[in-house]
N, C-alpha and C positions, 0 to 999 in steps of 0.2 A: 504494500500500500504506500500510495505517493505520501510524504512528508506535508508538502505543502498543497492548494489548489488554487489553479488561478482564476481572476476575478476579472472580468473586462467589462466596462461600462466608460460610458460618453456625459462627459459634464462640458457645463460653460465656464471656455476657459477664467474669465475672469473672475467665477466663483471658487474653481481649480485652486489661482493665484493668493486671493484673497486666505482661504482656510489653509493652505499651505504655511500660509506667514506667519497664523496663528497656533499650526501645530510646532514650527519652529519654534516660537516663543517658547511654549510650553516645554520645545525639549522633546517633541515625537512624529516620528517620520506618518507620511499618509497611510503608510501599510499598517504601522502600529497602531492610530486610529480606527482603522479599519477594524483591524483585529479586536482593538479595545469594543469597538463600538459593536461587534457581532458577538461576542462574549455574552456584552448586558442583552442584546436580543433572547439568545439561549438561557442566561439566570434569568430576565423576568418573564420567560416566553412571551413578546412581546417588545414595541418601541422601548426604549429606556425613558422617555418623553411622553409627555403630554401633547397631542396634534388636534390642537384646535382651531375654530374660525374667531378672529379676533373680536369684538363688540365693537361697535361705533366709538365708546372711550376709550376705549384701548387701541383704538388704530387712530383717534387723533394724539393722546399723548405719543404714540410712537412716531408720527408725522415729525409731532412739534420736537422731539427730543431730536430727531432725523433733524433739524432746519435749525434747531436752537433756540426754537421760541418756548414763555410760559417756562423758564427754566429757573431752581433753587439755585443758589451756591451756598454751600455750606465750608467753615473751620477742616471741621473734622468730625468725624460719628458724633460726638456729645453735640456740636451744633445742628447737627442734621437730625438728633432726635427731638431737641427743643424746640427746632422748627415745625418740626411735624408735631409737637405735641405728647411725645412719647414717653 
């Protein structure tokens, strides 16, 4: 039995680009992703994720955090929870 299997799928490249940069950050190749990410498939049988369709608030706040409007700045966590009232 082969050791490994290969996987071939078609993504857009700029999304490719984009999470590439972010597995680098983190310190993990796309294959390691992959793997990581089909793991939590198999432990939760099932997304590891929640896939849902956003609500009207929640696709403006993602808008506006996307453009930089209606935006907090906080210190630090203690000012960000006093803001919020936390």
């Amino acid at each position: 039995m082969a050791k490994t299997a290969m996987i071939t799928t078609r993504v857009d490249p700029g999304l490719k680009s984009s999470a590439e940069k972010v597995l680098h950050k983190l310190g993990i190749s796309t294959t390691e992703a992959i793997n990581l990410f089909l793991s939590q498939v198999r432990l939760r049988k099932g997304l590891p994720f929640d896939v849902k369709i956003p609500n009207k608030t929640t696709l403006k706040a993602m808008k506006d955090a996307e453009e930089g409007r209606n935006l907090t700045e906080s210190e630090d966590a203690e000012d960000m929870f006093r803001k919020l009232g936390i």
